[in-house]
C-alpha positions, -999 to +999 in steps of 0.1 A: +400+195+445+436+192+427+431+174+396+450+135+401+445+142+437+418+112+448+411+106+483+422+081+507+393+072+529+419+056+555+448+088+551+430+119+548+452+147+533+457+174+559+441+206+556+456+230+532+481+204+521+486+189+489+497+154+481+530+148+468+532+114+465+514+080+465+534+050+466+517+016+471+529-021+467+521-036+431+518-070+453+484-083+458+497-104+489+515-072+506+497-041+513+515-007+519+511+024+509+525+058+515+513+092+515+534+126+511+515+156+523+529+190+521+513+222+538+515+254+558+498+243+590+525+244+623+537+205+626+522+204+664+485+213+642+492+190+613+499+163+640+469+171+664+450+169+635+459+130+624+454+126+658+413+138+657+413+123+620+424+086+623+406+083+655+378+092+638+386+064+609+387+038+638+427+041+645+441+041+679+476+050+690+502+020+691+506+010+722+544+021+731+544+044+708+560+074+734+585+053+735+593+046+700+583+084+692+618+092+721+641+066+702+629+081+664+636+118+678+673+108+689+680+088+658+666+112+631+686+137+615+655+160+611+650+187+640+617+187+656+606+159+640+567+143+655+559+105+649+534+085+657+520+052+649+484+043+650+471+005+645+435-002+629+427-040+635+457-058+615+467-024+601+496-002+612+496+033+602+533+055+610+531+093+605+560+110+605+560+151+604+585+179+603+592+214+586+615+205+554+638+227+540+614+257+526+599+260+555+568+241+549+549+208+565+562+176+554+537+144+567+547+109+557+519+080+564+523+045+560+503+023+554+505-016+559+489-046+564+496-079+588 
């Protein structure tokens, strides 16, 4: 365990990957938060395995989301990105993940509520 480094029952950290960042709403009324992973896992196995995990926490894939995963890959400047966006009752969870510029795993998930 990485000292400051708490988990996230709903966003598990992918293995091998350290968190980066934690931004949430200082709002009581609005709930988002986001996560910043980084890591040395292949961004098809970082994806497959948000895929097993957040099933596995009671997410389900967004219905449409091949569709919105096409129109994010044409719009982003970031080659080979992978999205994805799950939904947990009221929740909606968007993972976004893609090789930055060292070479490594970047995964983005957010968080919100309503």
């Amino acid at each position: 365990s990485v000292p400051g480094q708490s988990t996230d029952p709903s966003v598990p950290a992918c293995p091998g990957c350290t968190r980066l960042q934690r931004f949430a709403d200082l709002d009581p009324d609005r709930a988002h938060v986001e996560h910043i992973f980084v890591g040395p896992a292949a961004p098809e196995k970082t994806v497959t395995f948000y895929d097993r995990a957040l099933r596995a926490r009671g997410w389900h894939p967004a219905p449409g989301t091949a569709v919105l995963r096409e129109a994010r890959r044409m719009n982003l400047d970031i080659p080979g990105a992978e999205s994805r966006q799950y939904l947990q009752g009221e929740r909606t969870l968007n993972l976004l993940v893609y090789v930055d510029t060292n070479q490594e795993t970047m995964a983005h998930l957010t968080l919100s509520d309503g």
